[in-house]
C-alpha positions in Angstrom: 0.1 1.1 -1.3 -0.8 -0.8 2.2 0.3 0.3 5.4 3.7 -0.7 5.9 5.1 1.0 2.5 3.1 4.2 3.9 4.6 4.0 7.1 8.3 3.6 6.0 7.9 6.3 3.1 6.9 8.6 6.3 9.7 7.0 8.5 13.0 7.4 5.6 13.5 10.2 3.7 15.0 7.6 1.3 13.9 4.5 0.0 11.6 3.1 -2.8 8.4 3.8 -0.6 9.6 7.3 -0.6 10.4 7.6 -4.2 6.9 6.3 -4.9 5.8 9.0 -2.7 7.4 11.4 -4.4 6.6 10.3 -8.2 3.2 10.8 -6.7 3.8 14.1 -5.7 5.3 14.9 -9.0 1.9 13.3 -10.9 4.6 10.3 -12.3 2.0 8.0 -11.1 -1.1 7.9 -8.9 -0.6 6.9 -5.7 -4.4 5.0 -4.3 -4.9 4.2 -0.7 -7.9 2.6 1.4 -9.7 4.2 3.9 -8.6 1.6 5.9 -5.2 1.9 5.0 -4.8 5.4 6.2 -6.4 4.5 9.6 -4.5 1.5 10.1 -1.1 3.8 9.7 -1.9 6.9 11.3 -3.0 4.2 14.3 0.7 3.0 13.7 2.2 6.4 13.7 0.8 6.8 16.8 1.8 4.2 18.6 5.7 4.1 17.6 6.6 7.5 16.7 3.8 10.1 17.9 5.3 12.8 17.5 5.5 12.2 13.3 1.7 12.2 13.4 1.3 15.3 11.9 3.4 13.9 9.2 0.5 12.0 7.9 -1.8 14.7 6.9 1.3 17.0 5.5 2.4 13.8 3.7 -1.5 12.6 2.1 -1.8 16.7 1.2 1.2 16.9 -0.7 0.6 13.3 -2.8 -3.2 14.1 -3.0 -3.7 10.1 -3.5 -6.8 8.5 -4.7 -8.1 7.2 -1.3 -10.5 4.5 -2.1 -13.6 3.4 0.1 -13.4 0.6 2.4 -14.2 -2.8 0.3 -17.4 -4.9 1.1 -17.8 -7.2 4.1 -18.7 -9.4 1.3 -15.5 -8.6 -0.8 -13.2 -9.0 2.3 -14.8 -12.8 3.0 -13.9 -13.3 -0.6 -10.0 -12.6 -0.2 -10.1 -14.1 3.1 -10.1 -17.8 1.0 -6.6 -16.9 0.4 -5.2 -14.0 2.2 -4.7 -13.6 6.1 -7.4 -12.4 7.8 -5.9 -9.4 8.5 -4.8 -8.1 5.2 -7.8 -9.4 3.5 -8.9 -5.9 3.4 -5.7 -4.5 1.6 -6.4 -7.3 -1.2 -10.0 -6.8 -1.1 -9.6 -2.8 -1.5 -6.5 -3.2 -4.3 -8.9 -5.7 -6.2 -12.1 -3.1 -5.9 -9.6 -0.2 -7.2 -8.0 -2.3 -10.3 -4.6 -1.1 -9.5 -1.3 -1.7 -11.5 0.1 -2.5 -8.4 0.1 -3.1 -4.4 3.3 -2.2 -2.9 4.2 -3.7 0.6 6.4 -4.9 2.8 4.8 -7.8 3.7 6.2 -10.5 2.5 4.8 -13.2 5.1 1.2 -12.5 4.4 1.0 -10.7 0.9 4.4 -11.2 -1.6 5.4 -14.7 -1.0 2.1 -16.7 -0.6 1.5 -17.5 -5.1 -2.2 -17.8 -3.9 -2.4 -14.3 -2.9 -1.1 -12.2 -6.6 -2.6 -15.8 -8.5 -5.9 -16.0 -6.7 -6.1 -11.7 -6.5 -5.2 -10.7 -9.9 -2.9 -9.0 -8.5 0.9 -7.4 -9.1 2.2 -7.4 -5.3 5.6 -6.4 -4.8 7.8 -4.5 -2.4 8.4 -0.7 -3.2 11.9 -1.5 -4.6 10.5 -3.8 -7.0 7.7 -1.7 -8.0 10.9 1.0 -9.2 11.9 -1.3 -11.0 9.4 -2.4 -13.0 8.4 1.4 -13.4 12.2 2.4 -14.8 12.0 -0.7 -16.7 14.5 -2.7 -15.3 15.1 -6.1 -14.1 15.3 -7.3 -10.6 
């Protein structure tokens, strides 16, 4: 999960980035973060919406996810051929952690561009997609 799925599950109360939260906190599926992911959205949290900053801890306590190490400089240069700069760490990290899936609301940067799931390896989809796929049903 990258930043902006973490954020919004902590935002909504509802919503796919939620639910994946809370399959998570019900052991339906592991939930794996970066490092880096849960700096970049606790630096998020606290520039929007302070006052849910305590939220973050309560909310990575409850899901108990796998938080992965930041990925190699080396590793981040590598996704950097076909990711933006600044999410090149998100790909890098997904790719170092095998996971089944990266959910995002990026679609600019990480869902649309082929290159990024072709070139990655990776399944990249928006939380409502990921649901999907999970329940077994189509788009």
């Amino acid at each position: 999960m990258d930043s902006s799925a973490l954020f919004a599950a902590m935002l909504s109360s509802t919503g796919a980035a939620r639910e994946l939260v809370r399959l998570a906190v019900n052991d339906e599926i592991e939930l794996v973060i970066s490092e880096d992911v849960v700096v970049e959205t606790r630096r998020n949290i606290e520039r929007k919406v302070p006052e849910l900053l305590d939220l973050v801890d309560r909310l990575l306590d409850a899901v108990d996810p796998e938080i992965v190490p930041s990925p190699s400089k080396k590793a981040v240069r590598i996704a950097e051929a076909y990711v933006a700069k600044k999410d090149a760490f998100i790909i890098a990290a997904a790719i170092d952690a095998n996971v089944d899936f990266v959910a995002t609301f990026d679609r600019q940067h990480l869902i649309d561009p082929p290159q990024v799931s072709s070139r990655s390896g990776l399944n990249i989809e928006t939380p409502g997609t990921i649901l999907n796929q999970l329940r077994g049903e189509d788009d």
